[in-house]
N, C-alpha and C positions, 0 to 999 in steps of 0.2 A: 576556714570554718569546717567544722568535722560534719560530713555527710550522713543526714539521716536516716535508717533503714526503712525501705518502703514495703508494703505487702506483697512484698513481689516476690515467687518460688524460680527458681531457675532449673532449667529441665534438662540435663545430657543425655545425646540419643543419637544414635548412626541409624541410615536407612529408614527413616521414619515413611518411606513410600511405601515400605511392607505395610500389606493390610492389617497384619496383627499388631505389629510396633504404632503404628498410624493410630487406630484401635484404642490403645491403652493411652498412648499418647491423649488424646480426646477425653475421657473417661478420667484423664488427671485435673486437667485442664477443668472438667466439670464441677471436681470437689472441691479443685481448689478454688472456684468462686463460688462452691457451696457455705465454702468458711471466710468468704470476703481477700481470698487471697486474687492475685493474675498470675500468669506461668510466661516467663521468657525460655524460651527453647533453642538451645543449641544443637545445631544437625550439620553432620557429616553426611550425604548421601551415599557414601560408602563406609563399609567398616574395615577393619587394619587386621584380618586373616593375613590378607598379602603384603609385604612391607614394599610398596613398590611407591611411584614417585605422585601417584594419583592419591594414593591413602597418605600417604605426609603430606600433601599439600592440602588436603581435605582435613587431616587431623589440626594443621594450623587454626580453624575456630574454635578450637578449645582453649587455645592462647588466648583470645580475646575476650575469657570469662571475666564478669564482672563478680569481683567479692567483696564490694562495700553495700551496695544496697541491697540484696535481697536479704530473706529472712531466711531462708535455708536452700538447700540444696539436693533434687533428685537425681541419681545417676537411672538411666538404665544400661547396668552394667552390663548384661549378655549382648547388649546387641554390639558392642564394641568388637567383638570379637579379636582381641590385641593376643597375641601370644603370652607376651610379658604383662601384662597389665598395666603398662605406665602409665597411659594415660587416664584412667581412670582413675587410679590410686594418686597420681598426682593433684587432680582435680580433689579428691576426698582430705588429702594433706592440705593443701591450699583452705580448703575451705575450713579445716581442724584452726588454722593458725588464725583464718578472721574470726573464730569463736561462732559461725553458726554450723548446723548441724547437719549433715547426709545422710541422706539415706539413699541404698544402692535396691534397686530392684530386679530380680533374676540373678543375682550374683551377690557373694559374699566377699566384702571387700575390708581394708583394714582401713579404719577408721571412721566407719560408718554403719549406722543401723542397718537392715538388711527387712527387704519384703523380700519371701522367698514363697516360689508354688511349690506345691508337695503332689513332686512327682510320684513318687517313691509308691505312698498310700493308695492315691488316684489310679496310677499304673497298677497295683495290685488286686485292684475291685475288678479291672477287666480279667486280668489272665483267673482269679479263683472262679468268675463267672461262666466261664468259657470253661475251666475244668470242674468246678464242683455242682453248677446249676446244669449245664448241657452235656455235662457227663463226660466231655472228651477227655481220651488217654495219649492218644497219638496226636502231639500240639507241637508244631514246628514255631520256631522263632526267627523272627526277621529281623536283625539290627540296623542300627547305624554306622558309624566307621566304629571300625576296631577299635579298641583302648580312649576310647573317646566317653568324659563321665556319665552324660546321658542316656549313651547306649549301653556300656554298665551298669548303669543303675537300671536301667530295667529288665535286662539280662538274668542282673541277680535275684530280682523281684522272681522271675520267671520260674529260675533255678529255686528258689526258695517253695514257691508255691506248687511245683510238680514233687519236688523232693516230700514236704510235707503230709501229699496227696500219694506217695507208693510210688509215684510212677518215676520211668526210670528218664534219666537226663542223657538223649544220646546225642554225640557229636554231630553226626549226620543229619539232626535234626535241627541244629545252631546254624546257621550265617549270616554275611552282614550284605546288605543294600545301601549303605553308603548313603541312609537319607533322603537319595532321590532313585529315579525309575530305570536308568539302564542297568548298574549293579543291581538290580532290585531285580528285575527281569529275571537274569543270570541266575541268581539266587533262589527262583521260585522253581524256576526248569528244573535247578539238580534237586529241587523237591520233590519234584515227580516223577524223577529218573525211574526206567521199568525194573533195576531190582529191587528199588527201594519199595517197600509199602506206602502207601499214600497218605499222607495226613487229615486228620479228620477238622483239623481247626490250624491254621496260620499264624499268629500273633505278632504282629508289625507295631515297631518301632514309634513310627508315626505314617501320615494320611496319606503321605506321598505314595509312599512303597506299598500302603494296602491297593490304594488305585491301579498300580500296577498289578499288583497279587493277583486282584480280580481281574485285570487282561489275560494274562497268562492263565491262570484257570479255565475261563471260557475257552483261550485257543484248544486248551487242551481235549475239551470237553465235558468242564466239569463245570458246574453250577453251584450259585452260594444262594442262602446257606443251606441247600439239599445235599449238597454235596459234602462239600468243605464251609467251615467257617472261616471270617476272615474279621480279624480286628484291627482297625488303627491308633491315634494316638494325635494330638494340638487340635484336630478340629480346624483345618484350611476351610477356606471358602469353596475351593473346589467340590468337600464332599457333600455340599447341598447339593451339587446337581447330579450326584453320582444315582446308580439305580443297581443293588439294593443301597440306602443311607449306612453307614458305618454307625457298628457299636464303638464308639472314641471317646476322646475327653475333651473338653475346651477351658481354656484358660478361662477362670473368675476375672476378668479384668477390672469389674468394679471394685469387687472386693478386696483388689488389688490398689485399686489408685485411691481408695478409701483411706486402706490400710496405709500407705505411701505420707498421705498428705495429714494424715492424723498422727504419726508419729514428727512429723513439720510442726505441727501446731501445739503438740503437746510439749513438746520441747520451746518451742517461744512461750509459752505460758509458763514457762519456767517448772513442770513438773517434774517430779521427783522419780518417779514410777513411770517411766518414760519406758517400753521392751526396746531389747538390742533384737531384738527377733521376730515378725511377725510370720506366720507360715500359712498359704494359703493353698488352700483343696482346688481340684479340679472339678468341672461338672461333668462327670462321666454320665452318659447317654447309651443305656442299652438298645439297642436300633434293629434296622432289618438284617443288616450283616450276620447276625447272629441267628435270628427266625426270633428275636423277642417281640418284634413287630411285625405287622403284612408289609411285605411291599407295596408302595403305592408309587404308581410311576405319577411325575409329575405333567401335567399337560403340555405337549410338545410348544403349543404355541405360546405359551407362558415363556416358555425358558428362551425362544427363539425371539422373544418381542424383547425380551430384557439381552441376549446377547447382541440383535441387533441395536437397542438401544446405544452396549456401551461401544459398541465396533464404530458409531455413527459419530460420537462424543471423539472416539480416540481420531476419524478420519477428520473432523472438521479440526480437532487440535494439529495434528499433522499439517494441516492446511497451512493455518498459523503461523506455527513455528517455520515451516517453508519460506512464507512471506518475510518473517521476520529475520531471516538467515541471509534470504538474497537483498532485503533491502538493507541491512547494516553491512555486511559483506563490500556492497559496491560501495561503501562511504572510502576515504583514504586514509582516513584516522579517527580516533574516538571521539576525539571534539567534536567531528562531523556526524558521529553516530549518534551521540549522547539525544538532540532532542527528537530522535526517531525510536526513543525507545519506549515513550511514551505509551503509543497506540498502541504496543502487543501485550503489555501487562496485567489488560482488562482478562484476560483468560484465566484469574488468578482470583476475581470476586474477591479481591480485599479493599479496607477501607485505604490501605497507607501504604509504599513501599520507598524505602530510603537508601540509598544505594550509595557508597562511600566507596573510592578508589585511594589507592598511592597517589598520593601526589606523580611519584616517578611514571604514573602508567599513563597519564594524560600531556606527558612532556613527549617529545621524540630522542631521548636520549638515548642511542643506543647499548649506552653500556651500564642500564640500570640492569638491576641483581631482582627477577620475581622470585626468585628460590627458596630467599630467606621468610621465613616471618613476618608480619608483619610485629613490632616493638615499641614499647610503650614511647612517646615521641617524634614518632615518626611523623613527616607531613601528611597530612589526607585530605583529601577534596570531596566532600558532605554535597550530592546530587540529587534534591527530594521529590521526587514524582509522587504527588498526592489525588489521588485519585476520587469523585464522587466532588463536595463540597470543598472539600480543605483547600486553601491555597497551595499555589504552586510559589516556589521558592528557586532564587538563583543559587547558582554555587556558591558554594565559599570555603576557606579550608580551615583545618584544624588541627593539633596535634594531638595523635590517639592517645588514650589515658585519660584526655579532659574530663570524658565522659561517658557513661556506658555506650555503648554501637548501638542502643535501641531507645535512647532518648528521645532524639528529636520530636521535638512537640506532642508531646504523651500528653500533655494534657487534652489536646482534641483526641485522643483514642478513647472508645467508651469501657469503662472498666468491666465488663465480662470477657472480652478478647483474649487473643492470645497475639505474645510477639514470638518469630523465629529469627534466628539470625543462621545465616547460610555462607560458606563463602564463595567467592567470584572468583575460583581457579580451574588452570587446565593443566592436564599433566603434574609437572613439577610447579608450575608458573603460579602463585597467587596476585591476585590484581587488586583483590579488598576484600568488600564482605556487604552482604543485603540484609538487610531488616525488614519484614513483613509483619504488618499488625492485621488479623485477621478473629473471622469467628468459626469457632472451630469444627463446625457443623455444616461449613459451606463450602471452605478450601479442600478440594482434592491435593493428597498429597501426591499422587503420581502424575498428577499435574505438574504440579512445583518440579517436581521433580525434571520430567521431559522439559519444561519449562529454561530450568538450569542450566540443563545438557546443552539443550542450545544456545540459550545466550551467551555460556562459558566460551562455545566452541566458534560462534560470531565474534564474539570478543576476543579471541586469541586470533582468528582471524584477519578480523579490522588491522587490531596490534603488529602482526606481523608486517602487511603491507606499508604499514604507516613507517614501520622499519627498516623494510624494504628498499621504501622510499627515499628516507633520509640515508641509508647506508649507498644507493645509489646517487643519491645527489652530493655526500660527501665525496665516492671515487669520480665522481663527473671532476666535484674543483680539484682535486688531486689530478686529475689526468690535466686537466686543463693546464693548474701549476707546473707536472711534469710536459709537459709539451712548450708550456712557455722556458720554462730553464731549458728545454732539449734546442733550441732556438735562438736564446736570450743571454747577454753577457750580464753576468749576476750585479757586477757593480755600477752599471751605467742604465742598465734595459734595452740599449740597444739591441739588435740583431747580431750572433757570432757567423762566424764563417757558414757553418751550415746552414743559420737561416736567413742569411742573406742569399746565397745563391737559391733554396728555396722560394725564397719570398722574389728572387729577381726571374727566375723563370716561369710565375705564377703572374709575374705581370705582362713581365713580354710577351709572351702567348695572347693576351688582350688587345696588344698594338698592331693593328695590320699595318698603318703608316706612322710617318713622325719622326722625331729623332728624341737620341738619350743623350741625358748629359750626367758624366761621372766625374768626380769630384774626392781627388784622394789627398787627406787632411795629414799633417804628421803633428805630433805636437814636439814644441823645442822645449830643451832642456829637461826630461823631465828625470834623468838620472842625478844634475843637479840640483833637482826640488828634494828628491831622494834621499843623495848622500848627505844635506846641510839641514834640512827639515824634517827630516823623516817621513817616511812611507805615507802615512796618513795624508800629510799635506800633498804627498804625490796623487793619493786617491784623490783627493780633495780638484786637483786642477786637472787629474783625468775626466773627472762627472759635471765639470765644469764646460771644458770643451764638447763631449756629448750632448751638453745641452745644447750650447751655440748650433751646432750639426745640426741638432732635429728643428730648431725652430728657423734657419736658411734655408733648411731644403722643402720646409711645407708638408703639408698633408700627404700626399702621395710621394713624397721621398723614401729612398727604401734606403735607411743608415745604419750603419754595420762600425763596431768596432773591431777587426783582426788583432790584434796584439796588444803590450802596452800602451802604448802610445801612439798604434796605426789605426785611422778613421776611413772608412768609404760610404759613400754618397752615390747614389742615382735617380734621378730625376726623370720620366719620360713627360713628353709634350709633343700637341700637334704644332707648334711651331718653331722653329729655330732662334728665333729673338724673341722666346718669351724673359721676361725679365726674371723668372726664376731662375736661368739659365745665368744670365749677362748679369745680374746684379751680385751674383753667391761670392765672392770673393769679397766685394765691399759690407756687403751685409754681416760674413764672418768677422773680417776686422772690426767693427763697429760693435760689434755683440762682445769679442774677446777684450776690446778696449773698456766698453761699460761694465766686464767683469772685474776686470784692474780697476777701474774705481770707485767700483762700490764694498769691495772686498779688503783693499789694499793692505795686500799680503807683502813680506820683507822681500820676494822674487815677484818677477812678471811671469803671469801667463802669455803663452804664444804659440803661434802653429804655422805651419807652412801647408800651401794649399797649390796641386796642380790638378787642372778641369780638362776635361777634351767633351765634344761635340759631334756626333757620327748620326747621319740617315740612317732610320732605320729599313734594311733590305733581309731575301730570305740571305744574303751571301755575310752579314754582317756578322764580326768578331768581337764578342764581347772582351774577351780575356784580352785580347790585343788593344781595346780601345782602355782596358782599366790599366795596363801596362806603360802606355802612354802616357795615363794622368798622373800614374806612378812616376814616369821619369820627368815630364814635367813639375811636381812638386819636388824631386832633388835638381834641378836647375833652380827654382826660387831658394831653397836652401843654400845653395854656394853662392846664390848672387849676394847674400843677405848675410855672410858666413858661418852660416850654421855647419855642427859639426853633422856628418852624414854616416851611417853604419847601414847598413844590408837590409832590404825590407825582408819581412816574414815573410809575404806576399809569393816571395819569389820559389 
């Protein structure tokens, strides 16, 4: 039966723990159940700048997109930061072929509508204000990385607006800060190198590098904006608490996820007039940076009640996650972790969280593959920790594809929430993937985030040991095995030469008094079992005889087969007539006879048996007493006419 499309927007986004992604993220989430939509959120907590084995294994939740039920599709493309764009543009193709509709925000991508902020414009109102309102002529510019489009484009805004304004564009006055504060430092010094003239205004990039600006200016001794002006650019959180505030800009983020979610809806409405393009302004803020406004410092205690707040938030999370690390840590495997992970989850203020593994990650198999993907089919094991009301739920498993990762029991989620789906890897390794239903107002995402860090890193933990474990309990029976064959005649189990004299010197040591009785077995015939029956039948009446050996000589007999068809026996006892002793000759015939007729093979089984008897002293000779029984067992063979050839023995 063909799967209905439900109100559901599905959201891709890296690093949603950044406050501004986080931010907008929020802000979507809000329209879209302004218009009766929910948002399922797909998050990598890293992006794919660096192709290394943590961004593949984190870009795998994009695989696990669901594109039957929802009704469209948001990217935030920037924040993916992929060199090549594959995966986003694959996500935008994917979604082309199920017929609903993307739109890509921060990025223009092919296949999909596009919310775009307008840098360009926003960036231009500061530098003409800085040169045409405050008069400056001598305006240094602070970029980003070189050849990078952002720092060109604002570059050229710059170069545009001095050019049109007379004043001259000099090299000396250009460099790049790299986006953040050590280049940016670097950068500002050879601003105010002594044969340079000094600049009357800075124009940065963005927030980062102005915060620096204004370091470096003070060391130097200069003051803003008496001095020098200084502008930035995104509006971080930081430069609230900066003193003087920056003249910058801030992303529209409403006007952004407005725009976002209304090109969603207007395309499910089927219209017509649907933009491939929305552009969105920044809020540029003329501020103290500039002397538009007084400085107002803000009250120390203020800033220090709210940084102590969040240091107090991040120490007791720390706490936490400590606890949660050394108590899953000491478990020996995930089975054993799984219901201890109950109790740390609460740090997370959601209503729901569902947590799906490989099948393969909850087995001890050591030569399961976390590297690949997870693919549509594969087993998984559905682990629901529901937190608050909801019921708690056993395992049970599934094959992915059945159903999107963030089903389970939606109908107890309340429809303003939001779901995220995250994955459960470490390094290269993925394990599965988490689903969290939340409200969007409550969950810190740099929570989630720290949150992740360490349960990935308990969990690869646990895993390892549980590895460990079985890779050392598998070379345990491997050694065992190699120690029994180093020992053991392969076709009977008896003891070979080596571990019979092993095994006879590990007893005698035991006997301060007593006597031994050795007991050397030959079997007859067995080159005529051989030549007339074939080899087989000769195993067959060798493993035969072995047996009779081990069950005559008893529990503490030490039996040894040396050769083909050569058998030894030793017995010790504190008595000289104990009947294991006196009886082993009539006990063997009675055993080799009930073998002949329960078997009755075309030949007879039979053997020849000589014993010897010796006190045991320090002055006692084994080899001499097993020699004896040796040559007693070839007297029972000529008396009996068996043919006789050379012991191995000898």
């Amino acid at each position: 039966m063909k799967q209905e499309k439900s109100k559901r927007i599905a959201l891709c986004t890296c690093k949603i723990q950044d406050e501004t992604i986080g931010a907008l993220v929020n802000e979507i989430c809000h329209e879209a159940n302004k218009s009766g939509y929910h948002v399922v959120i797909y998050n990598s907590f890293y992006d794919f700048y660096q192709d290394n084995q943590i961004s593949q294994s984190s870009k795998s939740i994009f695989s696990l997109m669901d594109y039957k039920t929802p009704v469209g599709i948001i990217i935030l493309g920037e924040t993916f930061q992929e060199k090549d764009d594959v995966t986003i543009r694959d996500i935008a193709r994917k979604g082309n072929e199920a017929g609903i509709p993307v739109v890509s925000v921060d990025k223009e991508i092919e296949g999909a509508r596009s919310v775009l902020f307008d840098y360009s414009t926003s960036f231009e109102q500061i530098v003409r204000h800085i040169v045409e309102f405050h008069g400056c002529k001598r305006v240094d510019f602070l970029g980003g990385f070189k050849d990078n489009p952002f720092s060109d484009e604002r570059l050229n805004v710059y170069k545009k607006v001095m050019a049109e304004n007379g004043l001259p564009i000099e090299d000396f006055r250009i460099d790049y800060g790299d986006f953040w504060d050590f280049p940016a430092a670097k950068a500002v010094n050879g601003f105010l190198a002594a044969e340079k003239e000094p600049p009357e205004a800075i124009i940065c990039a963005n927030d980062t590098m102005a915060i620096t600006a204004c370091r470096v200016l003070e060391e130097h001794g200069y003051s803003v904006p008496e001095d020098v002006i200084v502008t930035g650019f995104d509006g971080i959180e930081q430069e609230k608490y900066h003193s003087p505030r920056f003249t910058t800009a801030h992303q529209n983020l409403v006007s952004a996820a407005k725009a976002a979610v209304e090109l969603i809806h207007s395309s499910c409405c089927g219209r017509e007039d649907v933009p491939q393009k929305a552009l969105i302004p920044y809020d540029v803020t003329f501020s103290q940076s500039c002397g538009c406004q007084p400085i107002e410092y803000k009250k120390v205690n203020n800033v220090l009640m709210d940084l102590y707040e969040k240091l107090h938030q991040r120490d007791e999370l720390v706490v936490s996650m400590n606890f949660m690390n050394n108590t899953l840590t000491a478990c020996s495997s995930v089975m054993e972790a799984l219901p201890k992970i109950e109790r740390y989850i609460g740090v997370l203020y959601s209503d729901a969280i569902n947590i799906n593994f490989r099948k393969s990650f909850l087995s001890n198999d050591i030569s399961a593959d976390f590297g690949r993907p997870i693919e549509v089919g594969e087993d998984m094991i559905h682990v629901i920790s529901y937190l608050g009301t909801h019921p708690k739920e056993e395992m049970k498993r599934f094959s992915f594809g059945e159903r999107p990762p963030y089903m389970e029991h939606e109908e107890n989620i309340q429809p303003d929430r939001a779901i995220m789906v995250i994955p459960l890897n470490y390094q290269e390794k993925i394990f599965g993937y988490l689903s969290i239903h939340y409200c969007a107002d409550v969950l810190r995402y740099d929570t989630l985030y720290k949150f992740s860090m360490n349960f990935n890193h308990s969990l690869d933990t646990v895993k390892n040991k549980e590895l460990m474990l079985t890779v050392n309990s598998v070379l345990e029976g491997a050694n065992r095995k190699l120690e029994y064959a180093y020992a053991h005649d392969s076709m009977t189990g008896l003891l070979n030469r080596r571990g019979f004299y092993q095994k006879l010197m590990e007893q005698f040591g035991s006997y301060e008094k007593g006597y031994v009785f050795v007991a050397s077995v030959d079997m007859d015939g067995l080159k005529y079992i051989n030549d007339n029956f074939g080899h087989h039948e000769g195993d067959f009446a060798i493993k035969q005889i072995a047996g009779a050996l081990i069950k005559c000589s008893g529990e503490s007999g030490i039996c040894a087969r040396f050769g083909g068809d050569e058998f030894m026996s030793v017995i010790f006892s504190e008595r000289k007539d104990d009947p294991i002793f006196t009886g082993f000759k009539e006990r063997m015939t009675g055993e080799i006879d009930d073998i002949n007729k329960k078997y009755q093979r075309d030949y007879t089984i039979d053997a020849s048996y000589g014993t010897q008897i010796s006190e045991l002293s320090e002055e006692i000779d084994l080899d001499m007493i097993m020699r004896n029984a040796d040559e007693k067992m070839y007297e029972s063979k000529m008396s009996r006419g068996v043919k006789i050839r050379k012991s191995k023995r000898e």
